[in-house]
N, C-alpha and C positions, 0 to 999 in steps of 0.2 A: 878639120873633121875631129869628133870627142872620139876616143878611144872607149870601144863598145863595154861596156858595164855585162857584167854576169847575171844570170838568170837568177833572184831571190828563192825562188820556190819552184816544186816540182811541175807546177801548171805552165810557168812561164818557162822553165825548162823545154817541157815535152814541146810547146808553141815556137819556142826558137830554133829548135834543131829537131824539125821533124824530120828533116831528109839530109841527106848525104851534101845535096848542092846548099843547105842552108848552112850546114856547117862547115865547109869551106869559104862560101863566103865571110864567115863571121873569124877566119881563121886568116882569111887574108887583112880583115878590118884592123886584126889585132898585128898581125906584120908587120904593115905598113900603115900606121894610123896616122900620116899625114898625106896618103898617097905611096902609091910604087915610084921606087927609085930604086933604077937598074943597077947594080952594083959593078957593072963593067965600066960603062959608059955614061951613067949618072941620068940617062931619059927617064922622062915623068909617063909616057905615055905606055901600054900595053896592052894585050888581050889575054882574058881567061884560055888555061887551056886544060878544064876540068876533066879532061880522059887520062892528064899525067898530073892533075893536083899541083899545077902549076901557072906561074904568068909567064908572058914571053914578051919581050922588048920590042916594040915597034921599033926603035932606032935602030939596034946592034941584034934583031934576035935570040938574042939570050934567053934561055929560057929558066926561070928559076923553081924551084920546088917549092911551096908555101909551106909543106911540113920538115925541112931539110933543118938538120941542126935538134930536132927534137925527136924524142920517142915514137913519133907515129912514123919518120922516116923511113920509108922502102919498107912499110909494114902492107898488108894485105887484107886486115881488118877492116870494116867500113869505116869512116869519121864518127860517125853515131856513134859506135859503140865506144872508141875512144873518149866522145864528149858526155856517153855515159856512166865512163869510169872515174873519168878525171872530176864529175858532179857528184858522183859516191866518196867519191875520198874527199873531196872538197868539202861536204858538209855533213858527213856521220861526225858526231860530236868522240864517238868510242875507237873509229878505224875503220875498215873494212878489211877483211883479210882476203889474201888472193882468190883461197876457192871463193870465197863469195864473190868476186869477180868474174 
């Protein structure tokens, strides 16, 4: 599987992450871009479990966080808004500074 490519422009931006379940899935693409591999047990297999932003191991259970280890973790912000800040600082050529966030 190619490891998802970022939105060039703001058209294909807003098209990619229009909603909350697009940008987690485009957040797990980027996780595990050959596939989920359980980190307990090493299973390829799993189910979404988008109410905790998480997969969970068909073998062992396990249930992993897709945003664990990064800035959105155990935050309460939508993903949007995240994938709106993280495409402002990504491509303002000057910055963007917090209040404008």
């Amino acid at each position: 599987m190619p490891k998802p490519g970022y939105p060039r422009n703001i058209v294909e931006f807003t098209r990619e992450f229009a909603t909350d379940e697009a940008c987690l899935a485009y957040l797990v693409r980027c996780r595990w871009p050959d596939g989920f591999r359980c980190r307990r047990c090493g299973g390829v297999r799993s189910w979404p479990r988008p109410d905790r932003k998480a997969m969970r191991c068909a073998n062992c259970d396990l249930i992993t966080s897709v945003t664990a280890g990064t800035a959105m973790h155990r935050s309460r912000l939508p993903l949007k808004s995240w994938m709106w800040a993280a495409y402002l600082v990504a491509t303002d050529k000057r910055g963007v500074s917090a209040l404008a966030l």
